[in-house]
C-alpha positions as CSV (number, residue, x, y, z in Angstrom):
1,X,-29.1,-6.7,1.8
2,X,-25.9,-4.8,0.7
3,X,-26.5,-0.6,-0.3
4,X,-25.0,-0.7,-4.1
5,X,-24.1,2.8,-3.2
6,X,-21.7,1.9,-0.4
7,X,-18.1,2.1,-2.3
8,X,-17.3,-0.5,-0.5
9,X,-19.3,-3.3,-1.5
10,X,-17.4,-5.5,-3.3
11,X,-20.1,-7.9,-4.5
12,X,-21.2,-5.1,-6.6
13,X,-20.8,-6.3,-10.0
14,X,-19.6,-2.7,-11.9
15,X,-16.2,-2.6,-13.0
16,X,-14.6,0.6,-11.1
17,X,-11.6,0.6,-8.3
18,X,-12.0,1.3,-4.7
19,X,-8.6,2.9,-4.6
20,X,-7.8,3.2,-0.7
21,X,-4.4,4.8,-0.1
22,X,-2.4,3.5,3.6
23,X,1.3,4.8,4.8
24,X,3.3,2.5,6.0
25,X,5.8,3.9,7.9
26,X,9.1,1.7,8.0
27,X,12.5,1.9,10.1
28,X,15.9,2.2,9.0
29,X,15.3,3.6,5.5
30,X,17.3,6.4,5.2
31,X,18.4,6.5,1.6
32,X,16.7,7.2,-1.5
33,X,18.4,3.7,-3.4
34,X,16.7,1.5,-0.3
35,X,13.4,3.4,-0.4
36,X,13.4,2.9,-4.7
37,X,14.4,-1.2,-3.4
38,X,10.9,-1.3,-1.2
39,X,9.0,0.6,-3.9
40,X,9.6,-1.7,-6.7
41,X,7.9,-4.8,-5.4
42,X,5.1,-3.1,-3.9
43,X,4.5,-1.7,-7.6
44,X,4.6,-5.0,-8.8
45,X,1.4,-6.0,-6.5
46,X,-1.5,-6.9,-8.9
47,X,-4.3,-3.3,-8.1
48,X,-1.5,-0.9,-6.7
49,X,-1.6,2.2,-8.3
50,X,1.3,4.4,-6.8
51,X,3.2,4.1,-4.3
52,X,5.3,7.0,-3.0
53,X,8.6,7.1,-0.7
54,X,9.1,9.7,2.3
55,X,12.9,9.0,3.0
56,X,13.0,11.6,5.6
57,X,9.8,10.6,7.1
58,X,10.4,6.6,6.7
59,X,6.8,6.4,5.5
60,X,5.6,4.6,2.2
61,X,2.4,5.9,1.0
62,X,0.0,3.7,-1.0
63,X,-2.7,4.0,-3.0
64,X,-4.3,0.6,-4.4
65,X,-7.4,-1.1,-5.6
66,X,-9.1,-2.6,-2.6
67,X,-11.0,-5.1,-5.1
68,X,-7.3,-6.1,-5.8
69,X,-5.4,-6.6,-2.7
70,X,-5.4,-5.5,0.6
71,X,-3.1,-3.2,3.1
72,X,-2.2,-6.2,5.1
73,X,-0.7,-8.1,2.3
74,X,1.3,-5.1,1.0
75,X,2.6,-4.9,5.2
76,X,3.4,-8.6,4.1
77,X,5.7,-7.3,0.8
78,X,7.0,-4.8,3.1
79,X,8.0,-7.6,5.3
80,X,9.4,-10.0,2.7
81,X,11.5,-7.2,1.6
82,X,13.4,-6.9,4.6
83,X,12.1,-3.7,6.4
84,X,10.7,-3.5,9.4
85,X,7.2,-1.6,9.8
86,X,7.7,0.9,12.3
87,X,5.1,1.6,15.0
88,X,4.1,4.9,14.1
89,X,3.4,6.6,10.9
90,X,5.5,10.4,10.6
């Protein structure tokens, strides 16, 4: 039997979020304008909250509603977008 106070447990029939918040860190973004072109289709994601660009850093921080969608489809959009996922996060 599931714990109804895990915050995970997604059979759990309340409606709240289970925001969970990833970085992404991505090569070859070095500009604000390409950063703003990864950012708008990951906003678009049906549960993501916010989604926030480190140019300097390369990394894409975001937060979403796990009930929603999940970090490896939001790798996918990253993907789709042309940018490549770097290895390493900062």
């Amino acid at each position: 039997m599931m714990d109804p106070a895990d915050p995970h447990n997604l059979h759990d029939p309340a409606d709240h979020e289970i925001l969970e918040t990833i970085q992404i860190a991505t090569a070859g973004n070095h500009s604000d304008a390409s950063m703003e072109r990864l950012r708008e289709p990951l906003m678009r994601v049906a549960g993501v909250k916010d989604v926030r660009a480190d140019v300097a850093a390369e990394l894409v921080t975001v937060t979403f509603d796990a009930r929603k969608t999940h970090a490896p489809d939001l790798h996918d959009i990253v993907l789709k977008s042309g940018y490549k996922p770097a290895l390493f996060a900062g």
